[in-house]
Backbone as CSV, one residue per row, in Angstrom:
resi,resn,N_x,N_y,N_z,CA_x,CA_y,CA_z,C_x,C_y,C_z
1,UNK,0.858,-1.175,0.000,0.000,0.000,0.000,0.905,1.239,0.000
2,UNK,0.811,2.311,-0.807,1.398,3.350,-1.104,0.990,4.418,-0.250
3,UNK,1.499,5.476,0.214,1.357,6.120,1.210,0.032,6.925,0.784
4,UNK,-0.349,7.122,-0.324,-1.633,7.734,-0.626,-2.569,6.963,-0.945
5,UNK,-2.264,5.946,-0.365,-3.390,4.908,-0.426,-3.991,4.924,0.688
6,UNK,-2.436,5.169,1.962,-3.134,4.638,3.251,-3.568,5.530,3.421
7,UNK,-3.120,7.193,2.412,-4.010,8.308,4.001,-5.404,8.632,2.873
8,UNK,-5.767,8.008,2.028,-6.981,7.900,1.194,-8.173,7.101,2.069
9,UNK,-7.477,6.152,2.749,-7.689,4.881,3.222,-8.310,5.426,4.951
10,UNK,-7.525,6.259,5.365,-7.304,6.940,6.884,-8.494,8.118,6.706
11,UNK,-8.174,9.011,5.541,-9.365,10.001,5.453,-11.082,9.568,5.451
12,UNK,-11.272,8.057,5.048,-12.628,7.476,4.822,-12.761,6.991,5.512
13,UNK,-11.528,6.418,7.101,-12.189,6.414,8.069,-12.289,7.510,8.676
14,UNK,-11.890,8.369,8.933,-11.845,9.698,9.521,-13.846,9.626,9.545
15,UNK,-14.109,10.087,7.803,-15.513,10.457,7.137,-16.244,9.427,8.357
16,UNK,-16.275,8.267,8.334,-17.088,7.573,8.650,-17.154,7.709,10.366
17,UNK,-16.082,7.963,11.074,-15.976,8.318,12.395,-16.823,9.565,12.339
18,UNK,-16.361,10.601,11.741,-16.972,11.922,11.751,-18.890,11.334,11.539
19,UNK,-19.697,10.268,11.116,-20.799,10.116,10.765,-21.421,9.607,12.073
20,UNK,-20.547,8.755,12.406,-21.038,8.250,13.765,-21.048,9.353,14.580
21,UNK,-19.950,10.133,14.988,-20.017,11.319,15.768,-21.333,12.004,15.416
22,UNK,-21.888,12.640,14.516,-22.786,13.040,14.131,-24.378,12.278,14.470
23,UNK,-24.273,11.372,14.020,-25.269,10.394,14.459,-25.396,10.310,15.901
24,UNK,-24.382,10.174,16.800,-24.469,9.612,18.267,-24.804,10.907,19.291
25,UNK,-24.042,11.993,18.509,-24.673,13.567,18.930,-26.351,13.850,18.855
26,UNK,-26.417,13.442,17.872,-28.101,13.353,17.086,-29.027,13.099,18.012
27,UNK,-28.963,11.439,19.134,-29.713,11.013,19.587,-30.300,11.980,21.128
28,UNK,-30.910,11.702,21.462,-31.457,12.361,22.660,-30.582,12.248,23.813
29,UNK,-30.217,10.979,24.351,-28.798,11.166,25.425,-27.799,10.380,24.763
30,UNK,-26.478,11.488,24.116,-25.919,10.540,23.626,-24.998,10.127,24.808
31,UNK,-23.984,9.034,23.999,-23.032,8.337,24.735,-21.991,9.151,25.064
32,UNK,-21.819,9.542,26.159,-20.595,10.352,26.650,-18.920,9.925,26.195
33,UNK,-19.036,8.665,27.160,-17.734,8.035,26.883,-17.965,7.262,25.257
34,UNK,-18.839,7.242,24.619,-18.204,6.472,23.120,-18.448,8.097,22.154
35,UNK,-18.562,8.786,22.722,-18.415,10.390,21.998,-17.081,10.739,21.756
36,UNK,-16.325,10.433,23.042,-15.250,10.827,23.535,-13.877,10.252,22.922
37,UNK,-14.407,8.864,23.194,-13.842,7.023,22.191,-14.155,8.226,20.945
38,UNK,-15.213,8.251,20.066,-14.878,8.866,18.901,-13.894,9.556,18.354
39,UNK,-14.101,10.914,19.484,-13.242,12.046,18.945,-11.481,11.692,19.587
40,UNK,-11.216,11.194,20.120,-10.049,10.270,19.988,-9.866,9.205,18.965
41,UNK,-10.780,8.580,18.508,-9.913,7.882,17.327,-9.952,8.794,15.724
42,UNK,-10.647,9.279,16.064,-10.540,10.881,15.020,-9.273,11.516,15.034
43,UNK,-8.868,11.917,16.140,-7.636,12.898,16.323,-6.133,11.904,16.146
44,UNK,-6.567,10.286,16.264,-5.128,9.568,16.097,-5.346,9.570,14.534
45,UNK,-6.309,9.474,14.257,-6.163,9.226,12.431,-5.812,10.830,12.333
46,UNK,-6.145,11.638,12.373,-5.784,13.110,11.517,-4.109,13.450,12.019
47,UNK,-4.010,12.858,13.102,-2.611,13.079,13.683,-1.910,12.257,12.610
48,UNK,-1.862,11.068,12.209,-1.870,9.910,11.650,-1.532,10.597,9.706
49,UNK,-2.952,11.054,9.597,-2.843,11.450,7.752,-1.477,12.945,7.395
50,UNK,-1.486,13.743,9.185,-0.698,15.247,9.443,0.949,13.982,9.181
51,UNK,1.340,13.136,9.599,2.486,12.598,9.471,2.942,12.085,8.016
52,UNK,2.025,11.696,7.255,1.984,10.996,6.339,2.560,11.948,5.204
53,UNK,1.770,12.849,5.400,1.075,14.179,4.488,2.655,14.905,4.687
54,UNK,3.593,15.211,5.913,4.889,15.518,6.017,5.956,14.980,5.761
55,UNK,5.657,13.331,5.610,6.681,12.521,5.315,6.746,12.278,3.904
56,UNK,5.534,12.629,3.290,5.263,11.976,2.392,5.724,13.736,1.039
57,UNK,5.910,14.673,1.700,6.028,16.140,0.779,7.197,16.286,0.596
């Protein structure tokens, strides 16, 4: 896998984290701690595509 594969690969999970976030916000009480779980595995992937994206320029 080529490095713009993986952060092609990293950005569509990002999208799909970002949907759930959205969705789980949505509901009437959302989940605190899997909100939280979200926006942490959000910030290791963007931390994640920010390395790629420097190593890779």
């Amino acid at each position: 896998m080529t490095s713009e594969d993986r952060i092609a690969a990293l950005k569509a999970r990002h999208a799909t984290l970002e949907a759930e976030l959205q969705m789980e916000n949505s509901r009437p009480h959302p989940d605190d701690a899997h909100v939280a779980e979200l926006k942490r595995q959000k910030l290791r992937i963007k931390d994640e595509i920010s390395k790629l994206n420097h190593a890779h320029a």
